[in-house]
Structures are given as C-alpha cells and as structure tokens.
C-alpha positions as CSV (number, residue, x, y, z in Angstrom):
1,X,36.5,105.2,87.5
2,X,33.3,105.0,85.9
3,X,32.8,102.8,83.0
4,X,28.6,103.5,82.6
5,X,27.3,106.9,82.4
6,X,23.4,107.8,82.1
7,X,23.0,109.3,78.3
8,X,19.4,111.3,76.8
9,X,18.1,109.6,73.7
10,X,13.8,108.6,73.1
11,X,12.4,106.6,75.4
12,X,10.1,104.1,72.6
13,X,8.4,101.3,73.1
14,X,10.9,99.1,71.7
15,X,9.7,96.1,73.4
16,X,6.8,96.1,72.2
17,X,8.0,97.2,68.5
18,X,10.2,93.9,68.3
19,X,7.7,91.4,69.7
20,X,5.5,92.3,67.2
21,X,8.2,92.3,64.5
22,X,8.9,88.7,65.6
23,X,5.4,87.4,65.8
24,X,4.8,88.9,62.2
25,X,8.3,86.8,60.4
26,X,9.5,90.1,59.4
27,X,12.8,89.7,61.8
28,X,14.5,86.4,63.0
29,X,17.1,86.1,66.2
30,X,19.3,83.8,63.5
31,X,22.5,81.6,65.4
32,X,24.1,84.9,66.8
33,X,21.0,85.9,68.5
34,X,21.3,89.1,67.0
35,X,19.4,91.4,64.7
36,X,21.4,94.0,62.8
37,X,19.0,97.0,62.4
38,X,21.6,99.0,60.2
39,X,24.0,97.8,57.2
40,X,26.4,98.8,54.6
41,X,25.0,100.1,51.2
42,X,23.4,97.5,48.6
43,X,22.8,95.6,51.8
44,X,19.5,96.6,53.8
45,X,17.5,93.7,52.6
46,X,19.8,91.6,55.1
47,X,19.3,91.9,59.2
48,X,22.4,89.2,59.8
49,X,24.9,91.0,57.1
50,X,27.1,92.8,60.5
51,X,26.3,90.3,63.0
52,X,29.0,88.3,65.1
53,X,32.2,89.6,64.0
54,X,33.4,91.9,61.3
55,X,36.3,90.0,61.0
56,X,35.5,86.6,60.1
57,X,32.8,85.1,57.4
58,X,30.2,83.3,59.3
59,X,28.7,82.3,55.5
60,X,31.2,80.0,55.2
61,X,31.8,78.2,58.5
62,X,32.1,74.0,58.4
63,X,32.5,71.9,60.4
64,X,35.5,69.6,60.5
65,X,35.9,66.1,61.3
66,X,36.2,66.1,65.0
67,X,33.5,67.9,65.2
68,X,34.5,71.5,66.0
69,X,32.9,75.1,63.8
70,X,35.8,76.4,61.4
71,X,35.1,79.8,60.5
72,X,37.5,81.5,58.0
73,X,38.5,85.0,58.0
74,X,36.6,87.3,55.8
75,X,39.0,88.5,52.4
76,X,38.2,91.9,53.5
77,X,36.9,92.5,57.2
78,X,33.6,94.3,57.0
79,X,33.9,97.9,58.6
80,X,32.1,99.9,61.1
81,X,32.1,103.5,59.5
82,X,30.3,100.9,56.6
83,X,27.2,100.6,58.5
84,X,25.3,103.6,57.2
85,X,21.7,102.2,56.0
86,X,18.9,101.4,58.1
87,X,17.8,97.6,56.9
88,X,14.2,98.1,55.1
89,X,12.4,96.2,57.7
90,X,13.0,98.7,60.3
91,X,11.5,101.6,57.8
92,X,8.8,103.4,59.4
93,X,9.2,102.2,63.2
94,X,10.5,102.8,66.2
95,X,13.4,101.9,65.8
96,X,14.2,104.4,62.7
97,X,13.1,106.9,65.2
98,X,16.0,106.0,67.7
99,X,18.6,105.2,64.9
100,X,17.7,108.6,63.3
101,X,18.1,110.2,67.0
102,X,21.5,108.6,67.7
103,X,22.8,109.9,64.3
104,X,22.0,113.3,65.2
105,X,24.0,112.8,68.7
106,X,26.5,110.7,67.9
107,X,28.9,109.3,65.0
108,X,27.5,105.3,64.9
109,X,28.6,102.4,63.1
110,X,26.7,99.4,63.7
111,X,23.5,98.8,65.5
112,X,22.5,95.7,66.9
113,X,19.3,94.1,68.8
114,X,21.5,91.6,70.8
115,X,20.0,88.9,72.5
116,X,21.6,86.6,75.4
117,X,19.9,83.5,76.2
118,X,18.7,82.5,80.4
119,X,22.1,81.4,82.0
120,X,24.9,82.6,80.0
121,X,27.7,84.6,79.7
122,X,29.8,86.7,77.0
123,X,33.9,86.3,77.1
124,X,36.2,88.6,78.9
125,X,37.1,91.0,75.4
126,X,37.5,94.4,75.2
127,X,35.8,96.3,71.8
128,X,37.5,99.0,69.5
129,X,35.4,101.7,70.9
130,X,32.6,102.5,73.3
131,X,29.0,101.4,73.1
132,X,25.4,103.2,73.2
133,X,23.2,100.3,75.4
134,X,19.2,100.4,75.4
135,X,18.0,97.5,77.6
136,X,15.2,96.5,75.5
137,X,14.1,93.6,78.0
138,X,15.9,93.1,81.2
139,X,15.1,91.4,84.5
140,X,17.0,90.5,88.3
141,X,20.2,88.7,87.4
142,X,21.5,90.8,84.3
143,X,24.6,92.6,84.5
144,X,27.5,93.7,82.7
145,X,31.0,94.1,83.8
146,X,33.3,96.9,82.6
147,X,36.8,96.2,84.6
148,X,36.2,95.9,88.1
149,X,32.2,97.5,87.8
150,X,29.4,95.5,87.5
151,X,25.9,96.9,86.6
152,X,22.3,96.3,86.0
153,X,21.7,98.4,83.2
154,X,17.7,99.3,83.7
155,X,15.2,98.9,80.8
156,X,14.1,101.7,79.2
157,X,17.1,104.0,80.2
158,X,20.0,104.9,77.6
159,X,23.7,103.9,78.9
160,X,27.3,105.1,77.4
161,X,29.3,102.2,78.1
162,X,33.4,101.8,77.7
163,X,33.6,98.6,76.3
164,X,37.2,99.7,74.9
165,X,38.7,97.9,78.3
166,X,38.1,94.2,79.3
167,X,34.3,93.8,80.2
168,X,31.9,91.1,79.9
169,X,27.7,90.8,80.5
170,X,26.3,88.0,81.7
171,X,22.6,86.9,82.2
172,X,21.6,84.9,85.2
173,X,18.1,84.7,85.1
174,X,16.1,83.0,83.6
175,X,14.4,84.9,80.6
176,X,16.0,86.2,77.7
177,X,18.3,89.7,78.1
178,X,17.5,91.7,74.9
179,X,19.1,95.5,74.3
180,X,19.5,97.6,71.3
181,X,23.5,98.4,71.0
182,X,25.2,100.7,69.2
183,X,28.6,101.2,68.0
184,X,30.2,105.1,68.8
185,X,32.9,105.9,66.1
C-alpha cells in the first residue's frame, strides 16, 4: 500500500513568490489560513471564494449565545469541476506557471496555498478524490498521515497523495507548514 507517490511538475520558487506576495498586501492568509489561487468564473477578484469547505457558507457564520461558530449550509454547495480561473493576483507569476502545468497533466479543481500554524493538527477525514501536494515551506516535525503511512513530504518535490481514505497532516514544529494543493478530478 502506498498512499504517496513522487509526481514531475516545475520546480519554482514558490517560496519566495508568496513571501513577497504577502509583504506587498496583494494576498492575505484570511481565518482558514488558506489562499485560493484558482476560482469559479465572475469570481477571480476573490482568493477566499473556495476556501474551507464547499459545503457550507463561511460568509454567514454567527455566533450563538453560548458562545460556539454556527456556520450554515451553502443553498447550493460550491463545486470542484467550478474552479476553472486563475484569481488575477496570481496573473503573471509563478504560480500561473505551475497551475498552467498541472492543467496540462492533470484534470484540477481547486488549488489552494494551505497554511497550518506551529503545533497543530488537521481531523481524521477522508476527501472526494486525490490531492497534488507542493510543500511550499516545510521543516522537522511535518507529516501527513494517509491510513497507517506517515510522511514528510519534502519541500520543493511534487507528491500524488490519496486523500480519498482517512488521513490527516499534522505540524509539530514550530514554524508555519505552507504547501500548494491541488484538487485531481
């Protein structure tokens, strides 16, 4: 059983791509501490319109009297195979470069600069389909977990993961875990 297998896509300087990005205002991490690079039609002017989940509508979330986040269902879930435009901010970079050579390779729905935060750890879920990781920033103490495999995905190196069965990631260092992650159709 192998859950991570070694793909070949560009090798770009990502890192440095997004730090600048971020220094400049043009991007922001926003409360999922992600950045969506692609989006549906009629909206590429917003990074945050496909992150979280599809399912429900993080616009509206209150909160309710004891305290706790209500987020309601969206009408009409958003859809992967909706993702199709690369956001204007991204235009003439490296990351159009690597969006551009993943939809030459692959069928894609959304991509998504993910962030997790020093000392934490994503639920036990599984995902509708298998993921395209790029570990954009990654140190000692990162790994994911697909079933009973756990990996450190390198920086720099382009990974096919199954995500379609129960896995997790967790980051136990202390720095910020940042890769670019892309939904396979």
């Amino acid at each position: 059983m192998n859950n991570f297998r070694q793909i070949n896509l560009p090798i770009l300087p990502l890192d440095d791509q997004l730090t600048d990005m971020l220094k400049k205002n043009l991007i922001s991490w926003g409360i999922h501490n992600q950045i969506c690079i692609n989006s549906a039609p009629g909206k590429t002017d917003d990074i945050f319109h496909g992150v979280a989940s599809l399912e429900y509508d993080w616009n509206n979330k209150r909160k309710k009297e004891d305290g706790s986040l209500e987020v309601p269902k969206r009408d009409v879930p958003l859809q992967e195979k909706d993702f199709t435009e690369l956001c204007n901010v991204f235009r003439k970079t490296y990351f159009e470069d690597v969006y551009n050579a993943m939809k030459e390779k692959f069928t894609i729905g959304r991509v998504r600069i993910m962030r997790s935060k020093p000392k934490t750890c994503l639920t036990w879920h599984t995902d509708p389909s298998t993921r395209l990781h790029f570990p954009i920033k990654t140190q000692e103490g990162c790994y994911m977990v697909i079933q009973d495999e756990i990996k450190h995905l390198t920086q720099n190196e382009w990974w096919m993961t199954d995500t379609t069965v129960p896995h997790t990631a967790f980051n136990g260092s202390k720095e910020s875990r940042i890769h670019l992650v892309a939904v396979i159709l």
